[in-house]
PLY file of the C-alpha trace (Angstrom):
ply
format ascii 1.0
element vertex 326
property float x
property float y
property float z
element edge 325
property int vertex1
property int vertex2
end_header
-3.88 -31.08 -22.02
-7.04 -30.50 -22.21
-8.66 -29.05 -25.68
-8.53 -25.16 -25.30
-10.45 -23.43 -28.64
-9.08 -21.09 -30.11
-9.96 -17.14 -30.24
-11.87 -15.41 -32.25
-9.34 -12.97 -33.59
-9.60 -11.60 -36.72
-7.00 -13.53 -39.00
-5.63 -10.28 -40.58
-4.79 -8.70 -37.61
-3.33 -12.16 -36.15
-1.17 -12.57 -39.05
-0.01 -9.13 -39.13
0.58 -9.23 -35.10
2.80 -12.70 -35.77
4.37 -11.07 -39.05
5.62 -8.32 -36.65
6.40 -10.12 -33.53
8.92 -12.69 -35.53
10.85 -9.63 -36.73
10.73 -8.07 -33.33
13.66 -8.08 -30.90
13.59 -5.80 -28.37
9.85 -5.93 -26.70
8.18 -5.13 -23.46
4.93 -5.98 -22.10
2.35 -4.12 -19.37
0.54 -6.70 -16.98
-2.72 -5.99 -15.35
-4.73 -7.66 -13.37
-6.85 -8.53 -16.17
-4.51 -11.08 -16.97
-4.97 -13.01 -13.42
-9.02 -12.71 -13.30
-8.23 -15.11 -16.12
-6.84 -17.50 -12.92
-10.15 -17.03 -10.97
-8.68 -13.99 -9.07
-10.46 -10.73 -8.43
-9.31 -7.63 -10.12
-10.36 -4.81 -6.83
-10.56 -2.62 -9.29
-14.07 -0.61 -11.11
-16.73 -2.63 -10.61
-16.67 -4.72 -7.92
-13.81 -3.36 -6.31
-14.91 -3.98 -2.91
-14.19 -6.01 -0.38
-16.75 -7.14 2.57
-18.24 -3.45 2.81
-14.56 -1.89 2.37
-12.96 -0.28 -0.81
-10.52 -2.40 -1.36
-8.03 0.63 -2.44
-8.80 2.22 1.54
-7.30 -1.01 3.13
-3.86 -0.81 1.18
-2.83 2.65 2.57
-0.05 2.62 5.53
-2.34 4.45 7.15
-5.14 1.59 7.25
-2.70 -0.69 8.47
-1.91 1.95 11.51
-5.57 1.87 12.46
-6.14 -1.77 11.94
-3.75 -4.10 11.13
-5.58 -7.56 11.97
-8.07 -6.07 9.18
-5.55 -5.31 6.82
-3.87 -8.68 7.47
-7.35 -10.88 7.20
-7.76 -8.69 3.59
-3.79 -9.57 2.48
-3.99 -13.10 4.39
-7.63 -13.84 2.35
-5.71 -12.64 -0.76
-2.33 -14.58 -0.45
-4.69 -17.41 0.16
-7.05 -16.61 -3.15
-3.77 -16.76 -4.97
-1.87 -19.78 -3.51
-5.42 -21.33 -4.69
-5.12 -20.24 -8.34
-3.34 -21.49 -10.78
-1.42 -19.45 -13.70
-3.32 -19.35 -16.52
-1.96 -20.12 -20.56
-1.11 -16.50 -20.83
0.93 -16.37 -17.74
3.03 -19.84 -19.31
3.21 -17.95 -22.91
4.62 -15.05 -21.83
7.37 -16.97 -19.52
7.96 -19.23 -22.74
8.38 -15.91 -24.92
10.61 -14.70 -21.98
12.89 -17.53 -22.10
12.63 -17.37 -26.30
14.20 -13.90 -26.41
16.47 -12.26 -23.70
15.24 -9.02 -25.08
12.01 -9.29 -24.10
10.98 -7.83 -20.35
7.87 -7.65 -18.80
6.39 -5.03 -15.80
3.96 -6.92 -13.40
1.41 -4.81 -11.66
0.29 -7.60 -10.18
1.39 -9.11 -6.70
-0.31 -12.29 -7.04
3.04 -14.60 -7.67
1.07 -16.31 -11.03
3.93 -15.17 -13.65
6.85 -16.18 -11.14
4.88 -19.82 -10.88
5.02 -19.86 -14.74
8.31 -20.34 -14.61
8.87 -16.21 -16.09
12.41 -15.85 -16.04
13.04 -13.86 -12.79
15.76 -11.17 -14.36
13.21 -10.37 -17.08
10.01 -9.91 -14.48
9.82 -6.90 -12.83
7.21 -6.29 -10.15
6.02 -2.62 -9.76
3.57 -3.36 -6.93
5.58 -5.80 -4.93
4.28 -9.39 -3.85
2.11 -10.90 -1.81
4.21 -13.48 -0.73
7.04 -10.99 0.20
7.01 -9.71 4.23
9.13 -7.05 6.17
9.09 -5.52 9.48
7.21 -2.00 10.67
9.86 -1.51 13.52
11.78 2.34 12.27
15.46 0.18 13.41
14.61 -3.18 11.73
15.35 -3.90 8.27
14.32 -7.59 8.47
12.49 -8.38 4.48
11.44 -12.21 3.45
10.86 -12.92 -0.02
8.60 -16.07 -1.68
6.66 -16.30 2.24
4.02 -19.26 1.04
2.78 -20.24 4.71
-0.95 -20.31 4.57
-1.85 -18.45 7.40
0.95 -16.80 8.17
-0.46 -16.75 11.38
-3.00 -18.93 12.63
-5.03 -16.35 13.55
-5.56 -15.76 10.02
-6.69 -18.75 9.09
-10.09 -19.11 7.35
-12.84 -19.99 8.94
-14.35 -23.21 8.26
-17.54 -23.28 9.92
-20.83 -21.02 10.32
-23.41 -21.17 12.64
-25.81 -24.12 12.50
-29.21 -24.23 12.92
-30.21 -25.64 16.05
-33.84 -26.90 17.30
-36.12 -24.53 19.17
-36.71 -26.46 22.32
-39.96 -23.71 23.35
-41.15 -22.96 20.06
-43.77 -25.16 18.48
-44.47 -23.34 15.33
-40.94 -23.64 13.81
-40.74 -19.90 13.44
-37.62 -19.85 15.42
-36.09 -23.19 13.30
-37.11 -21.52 9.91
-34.97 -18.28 11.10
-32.31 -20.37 12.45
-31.50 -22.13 9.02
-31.84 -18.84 6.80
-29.22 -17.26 9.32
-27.15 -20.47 8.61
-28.08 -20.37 4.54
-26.53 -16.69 4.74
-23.15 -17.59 5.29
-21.31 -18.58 1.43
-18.90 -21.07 2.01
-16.65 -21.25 -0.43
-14.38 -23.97 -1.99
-13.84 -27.55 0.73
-15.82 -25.99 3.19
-14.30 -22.54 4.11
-16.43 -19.66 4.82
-16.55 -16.77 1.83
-14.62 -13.95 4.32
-15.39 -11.67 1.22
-18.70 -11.73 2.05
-20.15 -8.94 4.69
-22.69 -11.79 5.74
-19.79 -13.79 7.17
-18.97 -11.88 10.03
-14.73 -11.93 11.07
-13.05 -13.57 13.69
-11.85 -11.12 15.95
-7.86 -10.61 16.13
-5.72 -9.85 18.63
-3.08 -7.44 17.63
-0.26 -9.86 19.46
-1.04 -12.53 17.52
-0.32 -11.23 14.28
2.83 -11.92 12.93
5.68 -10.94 14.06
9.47 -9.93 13.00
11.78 -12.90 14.15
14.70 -10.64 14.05
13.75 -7.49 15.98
11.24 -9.80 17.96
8.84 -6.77 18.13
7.82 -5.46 14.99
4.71 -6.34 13.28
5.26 -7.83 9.94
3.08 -6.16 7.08
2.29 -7.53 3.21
5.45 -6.82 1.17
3.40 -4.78 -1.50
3.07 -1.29 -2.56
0.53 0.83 -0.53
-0.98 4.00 -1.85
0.85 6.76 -0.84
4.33 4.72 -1.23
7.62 5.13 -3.49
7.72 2.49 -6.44
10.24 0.29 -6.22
13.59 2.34 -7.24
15.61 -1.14 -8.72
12.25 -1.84 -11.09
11.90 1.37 -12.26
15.46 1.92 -13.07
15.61 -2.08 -14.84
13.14 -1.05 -17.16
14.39 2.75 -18.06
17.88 1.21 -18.59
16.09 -1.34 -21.29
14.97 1.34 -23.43
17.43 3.50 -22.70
19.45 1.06 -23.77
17.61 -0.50 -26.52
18.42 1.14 -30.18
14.74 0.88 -30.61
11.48 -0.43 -29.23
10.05 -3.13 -31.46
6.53 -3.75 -29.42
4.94 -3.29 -26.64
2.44 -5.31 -25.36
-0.28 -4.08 -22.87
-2.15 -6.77 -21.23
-5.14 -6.66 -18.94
-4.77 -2.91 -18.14
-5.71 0.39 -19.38
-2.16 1.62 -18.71
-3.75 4.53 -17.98
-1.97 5.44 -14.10
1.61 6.28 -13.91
4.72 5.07 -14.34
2.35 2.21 -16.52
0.82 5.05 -18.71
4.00 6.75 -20.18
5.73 3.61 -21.25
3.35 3.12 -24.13
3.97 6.55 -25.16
7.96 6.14 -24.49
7.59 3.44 -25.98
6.05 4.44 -29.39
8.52 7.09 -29.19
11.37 4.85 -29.46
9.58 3.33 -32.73
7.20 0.74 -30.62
4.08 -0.68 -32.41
1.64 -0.84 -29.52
-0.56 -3.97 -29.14
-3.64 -3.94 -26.01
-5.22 -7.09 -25.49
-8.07 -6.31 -22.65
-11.68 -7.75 -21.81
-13.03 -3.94 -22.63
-12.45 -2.54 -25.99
-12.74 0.84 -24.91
-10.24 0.58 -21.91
-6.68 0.85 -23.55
-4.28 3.27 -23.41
-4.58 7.20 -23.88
-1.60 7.72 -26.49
-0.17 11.27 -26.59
-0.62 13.11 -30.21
-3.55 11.81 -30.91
-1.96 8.19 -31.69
-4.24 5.09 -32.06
-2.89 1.92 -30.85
-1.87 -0.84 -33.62
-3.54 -3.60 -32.26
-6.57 -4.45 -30.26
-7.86 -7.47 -29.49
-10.11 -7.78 -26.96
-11.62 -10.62 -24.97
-10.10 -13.08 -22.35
-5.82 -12.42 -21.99
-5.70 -16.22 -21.14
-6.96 -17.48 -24.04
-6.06 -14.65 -26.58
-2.02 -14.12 -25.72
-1.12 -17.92 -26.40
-2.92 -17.88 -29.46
-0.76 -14.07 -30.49
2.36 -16.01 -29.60
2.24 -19.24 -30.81
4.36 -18.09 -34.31
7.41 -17.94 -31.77
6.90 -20.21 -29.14
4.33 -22.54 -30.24
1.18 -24.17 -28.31
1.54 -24.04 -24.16
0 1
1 2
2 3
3 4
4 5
5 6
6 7
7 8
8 9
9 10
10 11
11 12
12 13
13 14
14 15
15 16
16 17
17 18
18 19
19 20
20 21
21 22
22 23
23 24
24 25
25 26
26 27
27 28
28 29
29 30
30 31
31 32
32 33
33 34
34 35
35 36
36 37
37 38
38 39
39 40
40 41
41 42
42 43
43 44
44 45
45 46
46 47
47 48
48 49
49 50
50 51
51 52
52 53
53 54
54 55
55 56
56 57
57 58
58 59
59 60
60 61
61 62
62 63
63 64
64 65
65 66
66 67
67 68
68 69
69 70
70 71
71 72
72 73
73 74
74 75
75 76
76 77
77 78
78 79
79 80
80 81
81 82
82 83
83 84
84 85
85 86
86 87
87 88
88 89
89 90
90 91
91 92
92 93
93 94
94 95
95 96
96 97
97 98
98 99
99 100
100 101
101 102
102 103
103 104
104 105
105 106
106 107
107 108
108 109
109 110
110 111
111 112
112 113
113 114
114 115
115 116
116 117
117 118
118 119
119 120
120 121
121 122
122 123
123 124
124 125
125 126
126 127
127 128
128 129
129 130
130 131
131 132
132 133
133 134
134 135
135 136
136 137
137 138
138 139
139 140
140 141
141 142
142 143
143 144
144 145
145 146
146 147
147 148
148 149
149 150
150 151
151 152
152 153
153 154
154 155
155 156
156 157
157 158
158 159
159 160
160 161
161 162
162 163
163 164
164 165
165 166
166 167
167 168
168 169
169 170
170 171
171 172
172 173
173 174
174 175
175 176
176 177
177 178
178 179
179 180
180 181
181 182
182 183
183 184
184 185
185 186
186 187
187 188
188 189
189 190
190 191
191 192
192 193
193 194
194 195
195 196
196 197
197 198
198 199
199 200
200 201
201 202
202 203
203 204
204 205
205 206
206 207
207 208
208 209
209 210
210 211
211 212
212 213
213 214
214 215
215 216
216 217
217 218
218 219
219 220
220 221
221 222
222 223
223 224
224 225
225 226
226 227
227 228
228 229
229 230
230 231
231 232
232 233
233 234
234 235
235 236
236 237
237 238
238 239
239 240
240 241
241 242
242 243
243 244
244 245
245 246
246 247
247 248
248 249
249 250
250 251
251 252
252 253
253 254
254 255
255 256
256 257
257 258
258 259
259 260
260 261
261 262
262 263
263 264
264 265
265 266
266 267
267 268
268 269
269 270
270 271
271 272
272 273
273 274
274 275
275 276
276 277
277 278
278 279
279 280
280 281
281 282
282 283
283 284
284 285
285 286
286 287
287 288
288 289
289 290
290 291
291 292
292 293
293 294
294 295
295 296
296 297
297 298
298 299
299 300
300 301
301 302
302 303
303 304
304 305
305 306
306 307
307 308
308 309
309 310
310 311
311 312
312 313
313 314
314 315
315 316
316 317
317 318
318 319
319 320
320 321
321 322
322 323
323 324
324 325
């Protein structure tokens, strides 16, 4: 493995972190997307949070997909394909090795990015809030067809990303090479990304069009359109997650930690967990890129740890009294 140095945390607040975690038993962490920009993944969230020309937050409504759905599918196929690229980062691996380490420990995803389930995270102790990526079901009112851990990249070829832009071709009238020297800087607009493909994020690269009837489609109703298996705005959370992770402090005689990582924590259900749990006797640790973006405790209560910087490079280091180097 290649040589990964270590954090700059300070060593008091590392040893009292470790101290604390190694008497800990029951303990739940908060992911964010924080902890996949780690992976080369973008966050669509703050700064940034745009895709092409759209906010990103506009094309996950039900009603988006309505209007548009070969846009909404080229945003979740471009996604899906962003993240079958990645690859989980060491805080993504710690966290599954902590996972399988103590039975007691259970994490919420808001992420739908399938990094933590490639980790190896213990399914029954990974519960997604948001839904996956890689999870499909139908639109049809009758149909109740679902498909979990969907990997086919495009899921319809229609989707697939473009590989080419247009190329600059010789004026066969023009003698100054005005026309050439246009031609190549409309060619030199178009990113291309990694073995060739075009940069779809980019409003320069302009979409291939889609025909509704070839997006895909619900092999058991045979006329239903198929949409992303996430969480759009304007949705119910996920009744089985919600109630896995209630029962676990309900449950719990106490709350030993909580960890929030790469998230403020600061939209519900996410934001009152800190506070239930530092109710139930929690100490609350944030590890985020942004000091200032951590949790809003009720009563005035500061968090007990912050450590702030990359998640990928920081968790492993916070874990490694109980599960050692990943």
């Amino acid at each position: 493995m290649a040589y990964t140095a270590k954090p700059a945390i300070p060593s008091a607040d590392l040893e009292s972190f470790s101290a604390h975690l190694k008497s800990s038993t029951n303990i739940l962490a908060l992911l964010g997307a924080g902890l996949s920009a780690s992976s080369g993944l973008p966050t669509f969230r703050g700064v940034g949070g745009l895709w092409r020309n759209h906010d990103a937050t506009m094309l996950a409504t039900p009603e988006a997909f309505d209007a548009d759905p070969g846009l909404v599918w080229q945003f979740y196929s471009y996604r899906r394909h962003m993240a079958l690229a990645a690859k989980p980062n060491r805080a993504h691996y710690a966290l599954a090795e902590l996972a399988k380490k103590r039975a007691t420990f259970i994490t919420l995803s808001q992420n739908v990015d399938g990094l933590s389930p490639r980790a190896g995270h213990p399914a029954s102790q990974l519960h997604l809030l948001h839904g996956s990526l890689f999870d499909v079901r139908c639109t049809a009112f009758y149909c109740d067809y679902s498909e979990k851990d969907n990997f086919t990249d495009p899921i319809a070829p229609c989707l697939a990303i473009p590989r080419e832009g247009p190329q600059p071709e010789p004026a066969s009238t023009d003698k100054t090479g005005t026309k050439a020297a246009s031609a190549l800087y409309a060619a030199m607009k178009f990113p291309v990304s990694r073995q060739g493909e075009l940069d779809i994020s980019n409003d320069n690269v302009p979409l291939p069009p889609i025909n509704t009837e070839d997006l895909p489609r619900c092999p058991k109703c045979k006329s239903g359109l198929l949409r992303p298996g996430v969480v759009w705005f304007g949705e119910a959370l996920p009744k089985d997650t919600l109630e896995a992770v209630d029962n676990f402090i309900a449950t719990s005689d106490k709350i030993d930690l909580i960890m929030v990582i790469g998230t403020s924590a600061r939209v519900y259900p996410a934001a009152e967990y800190a506070d239930i749990a530092r109710q139930r006797g929690a100490k609350v640790a944030v590890i985020n890129t942004d000091k200032a973006d951590t949790p809003k405790l009720q009563n005035g209560l500061q968090c007990n740890w912050i450590f702030e910087g990359d998640a990928g490079v920081i968790v492993p280091e916070l874990l490694r009294s109980v599960i050692g180097d990943v």
